[in-house]
N, C-alpha and C positions, 0 to 999 in steps of 0.2 A: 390047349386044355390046361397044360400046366401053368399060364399064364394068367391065365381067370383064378386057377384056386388059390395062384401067390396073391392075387390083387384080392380076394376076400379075404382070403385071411390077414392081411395089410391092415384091412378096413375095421376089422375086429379087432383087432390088434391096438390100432391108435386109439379107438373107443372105448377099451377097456383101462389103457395108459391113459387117458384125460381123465377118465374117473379119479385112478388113483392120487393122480394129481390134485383134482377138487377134493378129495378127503384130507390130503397132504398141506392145503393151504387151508383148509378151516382147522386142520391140528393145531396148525402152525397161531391162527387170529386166534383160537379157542385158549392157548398161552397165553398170548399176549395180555388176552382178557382179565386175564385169571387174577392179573397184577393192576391192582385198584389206584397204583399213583401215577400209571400211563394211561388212564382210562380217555382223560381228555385228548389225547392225542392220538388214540386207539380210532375215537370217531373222528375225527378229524380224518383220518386213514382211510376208514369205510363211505365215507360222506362223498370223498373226492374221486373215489371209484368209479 
């Protein structure tokens, strides 16, 4: 029993940390953006993704 509610709550667990993650790296582009004389190399960034 007790091995099943560590393994949910694991599961919740990493799915709530990727999220923060994806919000973490669009902060992160949403900077970079912001800055209009790396703009060409910005997309160059997203393109090659």
């Amino acid at each position: 029993m007790h091995e099943q509610r560590r393994k949910a709550h694991s599961s919740r667990r990493i799915r709530v940390e990727h999220g923060i993650t994806h919000v973490k790296n669009w902060q992160a582009l949403a900077r970079r953006l912001a800055h209009r004389e790396h703009i060409g190399e910005t997309v160059q960034a997203v393109a090659a993704r």
